[in-house]
C-alpha positions, 0 to 999 in steps of 0.5 A: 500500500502506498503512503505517497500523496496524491489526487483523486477525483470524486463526485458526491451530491449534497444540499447546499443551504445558501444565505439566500434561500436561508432568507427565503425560508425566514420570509415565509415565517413572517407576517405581512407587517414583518415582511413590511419591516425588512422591505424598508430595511432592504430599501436603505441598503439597496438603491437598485430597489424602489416601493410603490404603494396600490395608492400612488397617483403617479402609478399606472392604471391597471390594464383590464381583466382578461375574461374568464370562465367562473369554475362551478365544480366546488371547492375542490376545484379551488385555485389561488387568485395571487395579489397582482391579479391573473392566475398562477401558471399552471394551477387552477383558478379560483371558484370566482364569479367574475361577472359578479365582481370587478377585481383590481390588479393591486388587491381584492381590497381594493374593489369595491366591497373586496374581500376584508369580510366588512371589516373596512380594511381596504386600502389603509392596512388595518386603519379605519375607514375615511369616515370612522373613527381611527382608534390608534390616535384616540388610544395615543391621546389617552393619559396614562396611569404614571401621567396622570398620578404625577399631575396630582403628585404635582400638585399636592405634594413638594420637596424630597416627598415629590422625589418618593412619590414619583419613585412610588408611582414607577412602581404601581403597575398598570391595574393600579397595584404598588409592586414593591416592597416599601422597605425596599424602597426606603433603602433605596432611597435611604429616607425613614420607612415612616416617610414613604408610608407617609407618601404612599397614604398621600398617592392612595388618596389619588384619583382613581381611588383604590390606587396604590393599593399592596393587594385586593383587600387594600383596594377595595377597603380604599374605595369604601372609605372613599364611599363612606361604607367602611365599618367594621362589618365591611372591614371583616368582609373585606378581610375575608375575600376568599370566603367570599369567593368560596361563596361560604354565605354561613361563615361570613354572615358570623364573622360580619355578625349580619343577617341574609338581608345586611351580608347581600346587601354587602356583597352588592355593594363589593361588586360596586368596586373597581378590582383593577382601578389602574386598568381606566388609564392608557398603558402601552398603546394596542396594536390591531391585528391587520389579517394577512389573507383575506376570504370571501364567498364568490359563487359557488366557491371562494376567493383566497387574497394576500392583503397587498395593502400592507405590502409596496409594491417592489421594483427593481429600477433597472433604468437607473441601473443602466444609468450608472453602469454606462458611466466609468467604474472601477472593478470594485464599483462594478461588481457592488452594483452587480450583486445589487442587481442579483439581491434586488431581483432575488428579492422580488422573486422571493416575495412573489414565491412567498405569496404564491405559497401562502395562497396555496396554503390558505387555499387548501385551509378553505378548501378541506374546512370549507364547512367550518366558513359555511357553517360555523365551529361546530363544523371545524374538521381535525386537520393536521399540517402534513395533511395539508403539506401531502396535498399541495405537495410541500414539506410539511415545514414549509406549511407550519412557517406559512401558518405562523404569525398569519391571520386570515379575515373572513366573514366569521372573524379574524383567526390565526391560521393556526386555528384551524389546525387542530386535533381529533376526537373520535365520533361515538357513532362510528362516524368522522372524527370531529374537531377539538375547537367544535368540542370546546365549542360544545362544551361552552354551549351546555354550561352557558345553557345550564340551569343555576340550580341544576349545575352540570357535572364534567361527568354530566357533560360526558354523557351530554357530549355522547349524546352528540356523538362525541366520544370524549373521556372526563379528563379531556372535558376537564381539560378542554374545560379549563382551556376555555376558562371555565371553572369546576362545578363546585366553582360555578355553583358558588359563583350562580350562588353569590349572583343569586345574593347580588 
């Protein structure tokens, strides 16, 4: 065997991860507003690159729609309608009433009526229309909580005290509760514990009342001060909330020394109180949920979109490009402005790859849940992503980051793709398994129906449940009953028994 070195030949294959199509992947996990996001961060690195918004007057008017024949063969035959108008090479139409609608290159949202499911998004993104009210800006003139307690801290309160109030009041959270330890914040500070108890009692006397509060009891025996109610009956009731809650009626009505009539009208006037004064205030600003996709019945089928008001239109300026490479270069200059033209190009592609893939996934949601739009959640089919991924002949992967941060709009409401997604109780009767959602949905149902006096068991709802045609065991009830926020039996027959009192 021969230990001197040589050269050898060989062929082998291999899947290369290139940045690219690694960044073509990560652009399908984002949402239209993320998507919006990296597009401006490419428009500052990349001067090849330009944006035209659907809105532009100086953009050119859309040629007209070429005629086509509106599919009656039902969902099945459902195909995508891409944003940008026409059809996807070599897919299937989609199931459109064309002589019913006139549709836009641009987005559905753009027609009239579209396809937002009246939810008025057309053309802003998510903002109101140009006649309703635009909630961003009523929620950004809000004073917040810290704003408005230190106007009154302002006024009432001078000196190093000020200094303490204002410390105390960057600790009260947004329900209104104080967070930190005052022992804590006297050492921090290094003034007398005394001090900051005098302090906090001035902030606690701040509108809302019951503001500055260490816990509940606090809070609500603020407010009954405030009210002029806190006697000593009130003061043992307050004391005693988790009797209360615990609906124990016999106990409190000892404790308080009052009889049925006094503890009611205690409990009533309980009730009266703010559990959360802080919440009136404006904390950090809510952000709407734009939808991704819209969904709109046409015909006999559906129309599936990508909500392009959200999204510029990309362009890569090529004239400019010209421009420049016509001029002197050095080698350097020449070959930025070449990786330029590739990453402007790669870009665009990549985006129109991304929407084509995302109403492919949505498509096929619609098509294999079609009873769900029709008919509501009880008729949410189990539905797993490598069903979906089978179908559309993707991996199954590529489907979980298309569903991922993406809503879809139709005229049920706005829901999570992944929503749709979920698993499967088997049918009593032998017949199709049916959805989690439809079961919690059928739980929620029963116990909004029940009787107070005849509180249902999870046992009960077992037998009601496969009396539906859902083969379910307790535990799941149970389960499924807690993830929807529902409390134990016991639990709500305590709580029908103090609204009873109420």
């Amino acid at each position: 065997m021969s230990l001197a070195p040589r050269l050898d030949l060989r062929q082998s294959q291999s899947l290369v991860m290139t940045p690219q199509l690694q960044q073509a992947i990560k652009l399908l996990a984002l949402s239209n507003l993320e998507i919006e996001t990296f597009i401006a961060e490419e428009l500052d690195k990349n001067p090849l690159l330009d944006a035209q918004r659907s809105s532009d007057d100086s953009a050119e008017p859309a040629a007209p729609e070429p005629d086509f024949e509106p599919v009656r063969d039902g969902p099945a035959d459902a195909g995508e309608l891409l944003a940008g108008g026409g059809e996807t090479a070599g897919e299937a139409a989609l199931d459109v009433d064309f002589t019913a609608e006139t549709f836009h290159h641009d987005s559905a949202a753009d027609s009239i009526g579209g396809l937002d499911g009246s939810l008025g998004l057309g053309g802003t993104g998510g903002g109101g229309s140009e006649d309703g009210p635009d909630f961003d800006n009523m929620r950004s003139a809000e004073l917040s909580l810290a704003d408005h307690l230190m106007a009154q801290a302002g006024a009432s309160v001078d000196g190093a005290d000020l200094f303490v109030a204002a410390h105390l009041i960057d600790q009260i959270d947004e329900a209104g509760y104080l967070t930190a330890s005052l022992l804590d914040i006297a050492s921090r500070l290094n003034v007398p514990l005394a001090r900051v108890e005098g302090v906090l009692a001035k902030v606690q006397t701040f509108d809302p009342t019951g503001v500055g509060a260490r816990n509940l009891a606090e809070c609500i025996a603020l407010q009954a001060k405030e009210a002029d109610r806190y006697d000593p009956c009130m003061a043992r009731l307050i004391d005693n909330l988790e009797l209360v809650a615990r609906g124990d009626r016999a106990r409190l009505k000892r404790l308080c020394n009052v009889d049925d009539e006094d503890l009611a009208d205690m409990i009533r006037e309980l009730r009266d109180y703010d559990p959360k004064p802080g919440c009136r205030y404006g904390g950090e600003p809510m952000m709407a949920v734009v939808p991704d996709i819209f969904v709109a019945r046409r015909g006999a089928g559906w129309a599936v979109e990508i909500n392009s008001a959200t999204l510029p239109k990309l362009l890569v300026n090529r004239a400019y490009y010209a421009e420049i490479s016509a001029g002197k270069q050095d080698k350097a200059s020449k070959a930025w402005m070449s990786d330029m033209l590739a990453s402007a190009n790669w870009l665009v592609k990549a985006l129109d790859q991304r929407q084509r893939t995302i109403i492919k996934v949505a498509s096929e949601i619609v098509t294999q849940q079609e009873a769900f739009f029709l008919h509501g959640v009880a008729h949410l089919r189990p539905m797993t992503l490598r069903q979906v991924a089978d179908v559309i002949e993707m991996h199954e992967s590529t489907v979980s980051r298309v569903t991922s941060n993406k809503y879809l709009s139709c005229a049920r409401g706005l829901f999570e793709l992944k929503y749709f997604f979920t698993s499967a109780i088997q049918s009593s009767e032998g017949g199709d398994a049916v959805s989690a959602e439809a079961v919690k949905s059928a739980i929620r149902a029963l116990i909004q129906a029940e009787d107070p006096k005849k509180i249902l068991s999870d046992d009960t709802l077992v037998e009601l449940l496969n009396a539906k045609g859902f083969d379910i065991a307790r535990r799941t009830v149970a389960k499924y009953r807690e993830a929807i926020g529902i409390g134990s039996s016991v639990q709500r027959r305590r709580q029908k028994a103090l609204e009873g009192v109420g």
